[in-house]
C-alpha positions in Angstrom: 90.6 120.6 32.3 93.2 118.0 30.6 93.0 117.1 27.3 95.3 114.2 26.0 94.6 113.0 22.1 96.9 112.3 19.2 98.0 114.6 16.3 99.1 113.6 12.9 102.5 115.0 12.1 103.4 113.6 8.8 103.3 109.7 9.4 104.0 110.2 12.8 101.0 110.3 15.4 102.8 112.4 18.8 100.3 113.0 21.7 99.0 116.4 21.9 98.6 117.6 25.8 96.1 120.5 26.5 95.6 121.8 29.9 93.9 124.8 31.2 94.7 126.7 33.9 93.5 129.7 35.6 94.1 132.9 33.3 96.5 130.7 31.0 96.8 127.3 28.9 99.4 124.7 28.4 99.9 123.0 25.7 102.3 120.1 25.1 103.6 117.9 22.2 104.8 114.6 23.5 107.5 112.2 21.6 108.7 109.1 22.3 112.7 110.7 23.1 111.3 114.3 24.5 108.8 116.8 23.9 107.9 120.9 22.8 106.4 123.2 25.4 104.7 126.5 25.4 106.4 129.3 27.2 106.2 128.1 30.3 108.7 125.6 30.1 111.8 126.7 32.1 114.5 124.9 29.6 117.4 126.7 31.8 116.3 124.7 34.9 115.9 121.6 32.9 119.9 122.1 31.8 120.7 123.2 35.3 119.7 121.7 37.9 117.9 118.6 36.2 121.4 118.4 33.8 121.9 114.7 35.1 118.2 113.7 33.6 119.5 115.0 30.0 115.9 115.8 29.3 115.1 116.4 25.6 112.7 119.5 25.4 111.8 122.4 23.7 109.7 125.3 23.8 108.0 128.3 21.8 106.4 131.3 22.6 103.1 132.9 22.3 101.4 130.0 21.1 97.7 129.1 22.3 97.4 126.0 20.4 98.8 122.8 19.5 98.5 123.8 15.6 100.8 127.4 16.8 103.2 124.9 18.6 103.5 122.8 15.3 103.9 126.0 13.2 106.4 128.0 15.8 109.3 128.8 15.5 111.5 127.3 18.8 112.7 129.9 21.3 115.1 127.7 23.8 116.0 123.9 23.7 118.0 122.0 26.0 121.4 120.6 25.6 119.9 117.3 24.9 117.7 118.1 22.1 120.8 119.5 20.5 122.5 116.6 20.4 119.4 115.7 18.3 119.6 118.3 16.1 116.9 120.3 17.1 117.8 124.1 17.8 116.7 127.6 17.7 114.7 128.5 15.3 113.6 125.3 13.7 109.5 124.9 13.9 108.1 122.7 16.1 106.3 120.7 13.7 110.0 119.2 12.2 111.4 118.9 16.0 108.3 117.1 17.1 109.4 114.4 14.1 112.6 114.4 15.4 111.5 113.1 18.7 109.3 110.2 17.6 111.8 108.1 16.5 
């Protein structure tokens, strides 16, 4: 199943993605200039071999929700979202801001 609805993030309103999957669950926050990712979001391939896209993502680990995606610390972020100030550590709910604009 896919689930798409929006989330209130301060006075911003990103898209929340949900999908379930055999024996795991995806969850995705979606901003206008990127978006955060569960673990299964390969951000080394994204600065690798996608480098000429300069895709702005992020992701955390062990989260099973879009609220634990919001509250999470970030693990890995790309190149891109660097340049936006978004870095290790920081929780997704202040990179996810970051992205709307």
């Amino acid at each position: 199943m896919v689930a798409m609805r929006p989330v209130q993030v301060a006075d911003k309103q990103p898209i929340a993605v949900e999908i379930e999957l055999p024996k795991t669950h995806l969850q995705i926050l979606v901003g206008k200039r990127g978006y955060l990712m569960c673990g299964a979001l390969d951000v080394r391939l994204l600065d690798e071999r996608l480098s000429d896209r300069q895709i702005v993502a992020a992701r955390a680990v062990g989260v099973k929700s879009i609220d634990d995606l919001l509250d999470a610390p970030l693990q890995d972020v790309t190149k891109a979202a660097e340049t936006l100030g978004i870095h290790r550590g920081m929780r997704g709910r202040e990179a996810i801001l970051r992205l709307m604009d």
